[in-house]
Phi, psi and omega in degrees: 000168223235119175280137187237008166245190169215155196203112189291140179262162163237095188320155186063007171258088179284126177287135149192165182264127153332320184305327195273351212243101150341133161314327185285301173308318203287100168306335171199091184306149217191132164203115175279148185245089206257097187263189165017071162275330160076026199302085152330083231263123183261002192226044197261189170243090134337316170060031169296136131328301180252140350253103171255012157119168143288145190268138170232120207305314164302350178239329181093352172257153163286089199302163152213085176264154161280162155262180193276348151309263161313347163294319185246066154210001171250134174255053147209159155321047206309320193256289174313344200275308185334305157300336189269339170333254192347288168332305171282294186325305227282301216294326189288259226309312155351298197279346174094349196295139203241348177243134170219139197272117192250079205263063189105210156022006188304007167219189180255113194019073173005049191269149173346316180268343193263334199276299175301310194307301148332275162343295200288315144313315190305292200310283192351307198268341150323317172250358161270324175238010171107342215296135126259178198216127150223127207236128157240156199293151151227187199314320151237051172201103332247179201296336182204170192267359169224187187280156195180142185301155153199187157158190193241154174281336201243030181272145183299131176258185210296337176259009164110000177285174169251153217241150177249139152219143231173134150292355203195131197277356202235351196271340128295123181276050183206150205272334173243102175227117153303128172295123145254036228297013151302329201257348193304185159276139163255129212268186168291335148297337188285315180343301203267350162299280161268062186188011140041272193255045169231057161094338182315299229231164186324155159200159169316353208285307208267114184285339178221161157186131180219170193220152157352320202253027148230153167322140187241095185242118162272324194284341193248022188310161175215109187316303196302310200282309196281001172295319174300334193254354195272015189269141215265048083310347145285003183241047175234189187184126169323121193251128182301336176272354211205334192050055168230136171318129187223162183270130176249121179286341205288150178215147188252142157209154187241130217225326178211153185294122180102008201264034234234134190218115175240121166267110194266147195245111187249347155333116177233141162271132161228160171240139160265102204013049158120000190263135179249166172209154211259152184260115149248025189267324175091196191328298179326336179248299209296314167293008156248325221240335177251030175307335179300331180274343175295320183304333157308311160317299181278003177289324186291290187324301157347277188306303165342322189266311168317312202242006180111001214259137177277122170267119156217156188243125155207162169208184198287306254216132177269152171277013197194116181358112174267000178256053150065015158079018177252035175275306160000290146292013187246335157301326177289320174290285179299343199106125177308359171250018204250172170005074123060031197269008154281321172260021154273116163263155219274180198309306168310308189289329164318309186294306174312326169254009171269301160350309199272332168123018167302147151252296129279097192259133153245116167239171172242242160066343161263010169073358166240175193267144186172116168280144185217144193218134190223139158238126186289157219232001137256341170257344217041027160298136220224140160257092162253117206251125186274097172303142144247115206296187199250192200209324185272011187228178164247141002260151185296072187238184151203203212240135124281124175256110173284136183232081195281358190213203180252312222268349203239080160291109176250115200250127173221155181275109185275094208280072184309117128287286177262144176209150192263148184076357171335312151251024166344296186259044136305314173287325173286340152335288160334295166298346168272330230249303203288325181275007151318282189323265169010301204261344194082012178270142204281002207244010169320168168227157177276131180270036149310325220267356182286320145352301216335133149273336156212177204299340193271335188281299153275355130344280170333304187310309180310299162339266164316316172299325181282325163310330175252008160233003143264310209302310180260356165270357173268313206248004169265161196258104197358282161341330212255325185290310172301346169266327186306329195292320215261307202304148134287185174260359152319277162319324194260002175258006155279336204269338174267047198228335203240168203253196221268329176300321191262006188292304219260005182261318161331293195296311197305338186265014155233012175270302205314325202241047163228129143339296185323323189298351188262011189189139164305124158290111138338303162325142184241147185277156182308325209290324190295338165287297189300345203260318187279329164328287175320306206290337195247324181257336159064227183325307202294301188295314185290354160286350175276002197259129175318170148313298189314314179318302178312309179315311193275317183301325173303315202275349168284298205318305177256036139273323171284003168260278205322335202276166182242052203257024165281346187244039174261144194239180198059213174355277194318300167309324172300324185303302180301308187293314199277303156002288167285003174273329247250310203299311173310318160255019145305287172274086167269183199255181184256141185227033178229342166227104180182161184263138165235124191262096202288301174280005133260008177037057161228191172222118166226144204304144174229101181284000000 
């Protein structure tokens, strides 16, 4: 593979492994949390016949980008995030910080260029700055547990239309498909093959490291042995659906004495007559189908304890309600399959790892920023689960866990504002967007979002397009979007002012006499731009929301608590339930700066 990125040295950044330094030495412990990077090789070698990428003119190089079309219908990023990588690794090295935590998705379906392409970084800052990498699998790396033709449909081609590529000339029904075996899927052996030493499989480096699937012995660690038992063909387990042997990616490692960092692997598979597919629902499935891991779970907390050892736990997939304990109602309002509300896991499966003695959890796989806290309602024992945001999405961050004691967590949010290169591939947008136009497709996107000045800014940009051309026409409820479309905020703060007899003859006399109600609006309404702010961005978002906003939405808040317009039925309810979701995740726990004090088992806001 052709190296396509550059990484600026930083005179004076002396390499060393953390493996050298006792938990005790370290004073002020540092881990970065880099979740859903989606890495895309945007320059890769193809090894194509018909397609080796569109040429872009500002670099003199053959891109191999989606188009923007297709970036806004997905919710991630394909092509820039490549760049916001490279960017976050620059700033956690700034910083000094030598372990960094990769919690999944670290590619785009684990195809062959995205995977090396990876690899070929991880190493760079491995041997320039000392970093190590420990990765656990998600949902797409990999799209499946064995190998498989794949490819995409959607890379921008050379006049700005979309180009297919495919490993198998058959994998695709459409007549111009370039050949790639770049693009197939790759399963958990090559996946985890190449990608080695960034934690699957033992390393020297490392005072312990053990899998599921062995005696959890410390005192009798042996490097040699356990390196011989970590090979994953010892590492499978009976899939309750299928009775066929599957690979469990999961590892316990102590990286620094006192250390202990477990990576739980939550991928459940199912197969269809020899086709297998991939799972995003997570713990909900994995605690039926990976009981092996809870037991496993509770042998390490044990040991964890005996011996002292600071426990932290992540996977691709979270343990604990991520809305602010407001899905509930949002299965009532929206529906249980709408906003991606299956995998929030439920109450039970929560209860099960606080039980098994999970304490801190960092997951990704839902793109938002977002603290999350489950209590057993019998030991009091507490779960806290760190969402980390994605790097392909908004907002673009990751996470630190700072550990200054045994007893003392501090997690702050690391904010991508600016990322260089950022618009490299614009101008070929631009050339996708004209040739739409050209062609007539009705399938434009606004080329606003080409504006953008910096990466939190088109993120954000990113957003809004996805809200307004997937988000509300799959998971909102017509209605409801037409009075947020009709209501001023003058109306709705009048309309939380009345009482439930007079809510639904208001509303109704002001849908009749708006225009609006006859025709889809394009326009996504502000409070609805501000509710995925919240809703994706938590803390990081409510600072972009003006004062006046806040301001007028708090006084909804308490007027509709003051109010009886809960028991108002049509229109007015709906109006009321997105409210009372809007409010639950508003007033949240803090999730951008803040501490959790493990022997008082609380968590507090650091301003």
């Amino acid at each position: 593979m052709k190296k396509s990125f550059q990484i600026p040295v930083i005179i004076g950044s002396a390499a060393y492994f953390l493996s050298c330094t006792s938990f005790a030495q370290s004073k002020d412990l540092k881990i970065a949390f880099l979740a859903d990077i989606h890495l895309q090789d945007v320059y890769a070698d193809l090894e194509s016949e018909e397609f080796q990428g569109v040429y872009n003119p500002k670099t003199g190089k053959y891109a191999t980008i989606r188009s923007m079309k297709s970036q806004l219908n997905s919710t991630r990023l394909f092509n820039e995030n490549y760049f916001a990588f490279l960017q976050a690794l620059q700033d956690v090295n700034s910083k000094g910080i030598k372990l960094v935590v990769l919690p999944g998705d670290f590619t785009d379906d684990g195809q062959p260029m995205n995977v090396l392409a990876l690899k070929q970084i991880l190493e760079t800052y491995s041997k320039m700055y000392g970093m190590r990498f420990f990765i656990t699998t998600g949902n797409h790396d990999p799209a499946k547990p064995f190998s498989s033709s794949g490819g995409k449909r959607d890379f921008i081609g050379k006049d700005g239309s979309e180009q297919a590529i495919a490993g198998d000339k058959n994998y695709f029904s459409l007549e111009n498909v370039a050949i790639s075996k770049q693009v197939d899927f790759w399963g958990y052996s090559e996946i985890t093959s190449s990608l080695s030493d960034f934690g699957f499989f033992p390393s020297e480096k490392d005072h312990f490291w053990t899998h599921p699937f062995e005696e959890l012995n410390v005192e009798g660690y042996e490097f040699g042995k356990a390196f011989k038992n970590s090979d994953l063909s010892k590492r499978t387990y009976q899939s309750g659906a299928q009775n066929a042997p599957l690979p469990d990616a999961s590892y316990l490692v102590e990286p620094i004495q006192g250390l202990w960092l477990l990576a739980l692997d939550g991928n459940v598979y199912s197969e269809n007559g020899g086709n297998w597919k991939g799972s995003s629902v997570g713990f909900n499935q994995a605690s039926l189908f990976k009981k092996h891991q809870l037991e496993w779970i509770k042998k390490v907390v044990t040991e964890a304890r005996r011996l002292n050892k600071t426990l932290i736990s992540f996977s691709h997939y979270p343990l604990v309600d991520f809305h602010d304990q407001a899905s509930g109602q949002m299965k009532r309002l929206f529906g249980s399959d709408k906003f991606q509300l299956a995998r929030v896991p439920s109450s039970e499966v929560s209860q099960l790892y606080v039980q098994a003695g999970i304490e801190v959890h960092f997951a990704g796989h839902m793109h938002i920023n977002d603290t999350g806290i489950f209590q057993d309602s019998v030991s009091g024992k507490k779960l806290y689960n760190i969402q980390v945001p994605s790097l392909a999405a908004f907002p673009p961050a990751y996470k630190v866990l700072r550990i200054p004691d045994l007893e003392t967590l501090e997690i702050e949010t690391m904010v991508l504002k600016n990322v260089e290169r950022m618009d490299e591939f614009f101008d070929l947008y631009r050339m996708e967007y004209n040739w739409l136009i050209q062609n007539q497709s009705p399938s434009l996107w606004d080329i606003g979002i080409l504006e953008s000045k910096n990466y939190e800014e088109y993120t954000r940009n990113h957003l809004s397009g996805l809200a307004n051309g997937r988000f509300l026409p799959s998971d909102w409820p017509k209605e409801l979007v037409t009075l947020l479309r009709t209501l001023s905020f003058e109306d709705l703060r009048y309309w939380a002012s009345l009482s439930r007899e007079d809510s639904d003859i208001f509303l109704n006399e002001k849908l009749l006499a708006s225009p609006k109600l006859l025709s889809d609006e394009p326009e996504t309404p502000i409070i609805i731009h501000d509710f995925y702010l919240i809703k994706n961005g938590d803390d990081l978002g409510k600072r972009l929301i003006s004062k006046s906003n806040q301001r007028f939405y708090e006084s909804i808040f308490r007027d509709l608590n003051r109010g009886d317009l809960a028991e108002v039925k049509g229109l007015g309810s709906q109006l009321f339930q997105f409210f009372q979701i809007f409010e639950m995740l508003y007033f949240s726990l803090p999730s951008d700066h803040f501490k959790i004090d493990l022997r008082k088992n609380e968590l507090i806001r650091i301003d």
